[in-house]
C-alpha positions in Angstrom: 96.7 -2.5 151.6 95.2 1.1 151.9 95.1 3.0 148.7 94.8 7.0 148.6 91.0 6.3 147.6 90.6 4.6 150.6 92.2 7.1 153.1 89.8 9.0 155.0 90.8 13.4 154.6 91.7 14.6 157.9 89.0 17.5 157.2 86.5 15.5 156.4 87.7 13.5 159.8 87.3 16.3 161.7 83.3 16.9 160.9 82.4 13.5 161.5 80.4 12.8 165.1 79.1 9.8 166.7 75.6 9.3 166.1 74.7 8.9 169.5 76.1 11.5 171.2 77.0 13.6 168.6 80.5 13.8 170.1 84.3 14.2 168.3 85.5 10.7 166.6 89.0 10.0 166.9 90.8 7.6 164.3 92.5 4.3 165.0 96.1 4.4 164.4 95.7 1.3 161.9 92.8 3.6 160.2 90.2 0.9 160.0 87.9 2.1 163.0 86.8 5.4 164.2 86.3 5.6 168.3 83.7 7.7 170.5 85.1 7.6 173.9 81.7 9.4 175.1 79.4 6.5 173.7 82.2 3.9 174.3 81.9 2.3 170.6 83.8 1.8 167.4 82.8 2.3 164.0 84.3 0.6 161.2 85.6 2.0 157.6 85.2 0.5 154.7 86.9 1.2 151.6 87.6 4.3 152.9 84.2 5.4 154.0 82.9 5.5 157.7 80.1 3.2 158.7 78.3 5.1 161.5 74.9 3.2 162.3 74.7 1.7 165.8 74.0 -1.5 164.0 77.9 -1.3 162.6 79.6 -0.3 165.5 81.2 -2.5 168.2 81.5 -1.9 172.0 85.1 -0.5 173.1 86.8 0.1 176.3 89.2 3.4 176.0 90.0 1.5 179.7 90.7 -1.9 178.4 92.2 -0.9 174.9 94.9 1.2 173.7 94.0 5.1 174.0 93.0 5.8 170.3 95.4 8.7 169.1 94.0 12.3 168.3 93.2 13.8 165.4 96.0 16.7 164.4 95.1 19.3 161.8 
């Protein structure tokens, strides 16, 4: 269960960039993973705050998996 502690701000969403490429994150519609379609990776959140180290993300296929949605202001 999310609580509104552990709900990411959609401002705060929209200054967050991967660390590799320094590109736009978009949010998974379940809210647990942030995606960068430019390095091809997922980052997880945890109790409401973003883990972005290479060493926390996972490899994703915008191909393979469902087309992340996009962040609305």
């Amino acid at each position: 269960m999310t609580t509104q502690r552990e709900t990411l701000d959609p401002k705060t969403l929209e200054m967050l960039v991967c660390p590799l490429t320094k590109t736009r994150l978009t949010l998974s519609k379940d809210g647990t993973e942030l995606f960068s379609a430019a390095a091809k990776l997922a980052f997880p959140i945890r109790r409401g705050v973003p883990m972005l180290s290479l060493e926390e993300a996972r490899p994703y296929d915008p191909g393979q998996a469902e087309r992340p949605p996009r962040l609305t202001s």
